[in-house]
C-alpha positions, 0 to 999 in steps of 0.5 A: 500500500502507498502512502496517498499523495494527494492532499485532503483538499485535493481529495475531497475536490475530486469527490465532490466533482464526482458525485456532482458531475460524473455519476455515470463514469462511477457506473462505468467503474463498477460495470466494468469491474463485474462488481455490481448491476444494480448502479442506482446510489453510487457515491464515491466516498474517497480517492488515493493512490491505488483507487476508488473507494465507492458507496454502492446500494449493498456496500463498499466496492473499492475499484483499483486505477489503472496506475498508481498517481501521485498528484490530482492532475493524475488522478482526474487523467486516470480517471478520465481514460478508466470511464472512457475504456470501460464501456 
């Protein structure tokens, strides 16, 4: 496990966003990773370098990145090529 490189506020923007913004990129996530059907209440509870910790209707699903970021301009980018690959 690596220690989360992106600050509490950084964290806590890119959450907000996507919980406002960008639910059906959470759906995606989830899809593709054959974690779940039902996708309706997603919300993302938190972000670090390995992944995505998601709150689902049954519980908790963490969704791994595609690679290990380090700063929040590499997480939004690795977020973006996960919703955009995972149809």
């Amino acid at each position: 496990m690596r220690a989360n490189l992106l600050s509490r506020e950084s964290q806590q923007q890119i959450v907000s966003d996507m919980n406002q913004n960008r639910a059906d990129a959470m759906y995606k996530y989830l899809r593709a990773a054959d974690d779940i059907n039902d996708t309706d209440g997603v919300t993302m509870l938190g972000i670090d370098a390995e992944g995505i910790d998601l709150r689902v209707p049954d519980g908790l699903r963490c969704i791994p990145l595609r690679r290990t970021i380090g700063s929040d301009a590499e997480a939004r980018s690795v977020l973006v090529e996960m919703a955009a690959d995972r149809n």
